[in-house]
Each structure stands twice: as structure tokens, then as C-alpha cells.
C-alpha positions as CSV (number, residue, x, y, z in Angstrom):
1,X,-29.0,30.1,10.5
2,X,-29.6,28.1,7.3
3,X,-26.7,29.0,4.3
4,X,-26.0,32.3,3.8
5,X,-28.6,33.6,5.4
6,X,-27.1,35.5,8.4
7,X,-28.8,38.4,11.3
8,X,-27.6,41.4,8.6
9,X,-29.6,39.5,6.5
10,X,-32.5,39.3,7.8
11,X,-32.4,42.5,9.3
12,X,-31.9,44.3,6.0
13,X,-35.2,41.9,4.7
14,X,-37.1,43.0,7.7
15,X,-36.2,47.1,7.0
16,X,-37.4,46.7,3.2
17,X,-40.5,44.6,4.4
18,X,-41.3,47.4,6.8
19,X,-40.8,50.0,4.1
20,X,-42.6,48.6,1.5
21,X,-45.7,47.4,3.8
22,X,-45.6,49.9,6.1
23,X,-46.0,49.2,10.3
24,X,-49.8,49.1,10.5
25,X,-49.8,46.4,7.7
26,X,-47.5,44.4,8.7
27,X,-48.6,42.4,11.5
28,X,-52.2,42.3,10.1
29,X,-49.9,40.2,7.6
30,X,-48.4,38.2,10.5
31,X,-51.9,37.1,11.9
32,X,-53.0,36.3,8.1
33,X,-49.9,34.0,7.9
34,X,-50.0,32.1,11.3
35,X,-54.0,31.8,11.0
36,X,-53.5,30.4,7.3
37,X,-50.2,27.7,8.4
38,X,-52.1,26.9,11.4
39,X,-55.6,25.9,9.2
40,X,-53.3,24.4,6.5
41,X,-51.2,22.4,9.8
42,X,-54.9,21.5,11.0
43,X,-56.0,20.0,7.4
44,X,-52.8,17.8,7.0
45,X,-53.3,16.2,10.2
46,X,-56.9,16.3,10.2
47,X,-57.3,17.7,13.4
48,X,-61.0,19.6,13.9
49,X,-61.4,22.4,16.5
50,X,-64.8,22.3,16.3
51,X,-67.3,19.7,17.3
52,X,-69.7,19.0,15.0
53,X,-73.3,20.4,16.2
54,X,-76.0,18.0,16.3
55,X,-79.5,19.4,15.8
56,X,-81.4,19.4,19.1
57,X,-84.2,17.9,19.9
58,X,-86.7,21.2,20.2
59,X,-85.5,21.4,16.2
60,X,-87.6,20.7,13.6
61,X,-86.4,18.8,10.4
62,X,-88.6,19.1,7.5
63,X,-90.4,16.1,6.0
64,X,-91.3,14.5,2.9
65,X,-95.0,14.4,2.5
66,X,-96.0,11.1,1.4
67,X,-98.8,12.4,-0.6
68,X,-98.4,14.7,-3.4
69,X,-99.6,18.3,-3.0
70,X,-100.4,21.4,-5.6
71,X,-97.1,22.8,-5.0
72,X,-94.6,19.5,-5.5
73,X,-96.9,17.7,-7.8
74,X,-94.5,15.6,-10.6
75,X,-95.6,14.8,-13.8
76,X,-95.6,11.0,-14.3
């Protein structure tokens, strides 16, 4: 254990956590923290779970109209 920080320690922190959060909050808090270190570990190293999604081909994009109509008419 790091310093001064021994097992009566940290079981003493753990009682007060536990009375103060209360056991149906506390590992709700757990996930928060691991989800939140693991997203912040994922940003530093710039690793991306997720492929970016192309659009598929059955997808429409919209288009600039190369004439002017009522609706996007500019002043010149």
C-alpha cells in the first residue's frame, strides 16, 4: 500500500463512503467512474471503438441546385 495508507484505512473510508452514499448508489458511482477513466484512457491514446459509418449507397445526399430558386434566391 502507498504511505500511510493501510487495509484499516481504507476500510474505515469504504464504511463512511457507504454511509454517506448509501448501497444502491454506490456502484451506480463505480460504473460512472470506470466508464468516465475508461473514455478519458480512450481520448489520450486516441483509440476509437467505433468505426466511422459511411453513408450507403441507397442514401441520398442533398444537392446544391445550380440555379437559383424562390426559396434560396440571394440578393446580388
Amino acid at each position: 500500500m502507498p504511505g500511510w495508507i493501510g487495509f484499516p484505512e481504507l476500510l474505515i473510508l469504504l464504511v463512511v463512503v457507504l454511509l454517506v452514499f448509501g448501497p444502491k448508489r454506490l456502484p451506480e458511482m463505480g460504473r460512472s467512474l470506470g466508464k468516465g477513466m475508461r473514455e478519458f484512457k480512450d481520448s489520450v491514446t486516441g483509440k476509437d471503438d467505433q468505426p466511422v459509418a459511411l453513408p450507403s449507397a441507397t442514401e441520398t445526399t442533398t444537392t446544391v441546385s445550380p440555379t437559383p430558386t424562390h426559396e434560396n434566391e440571394s440578393a446580388v
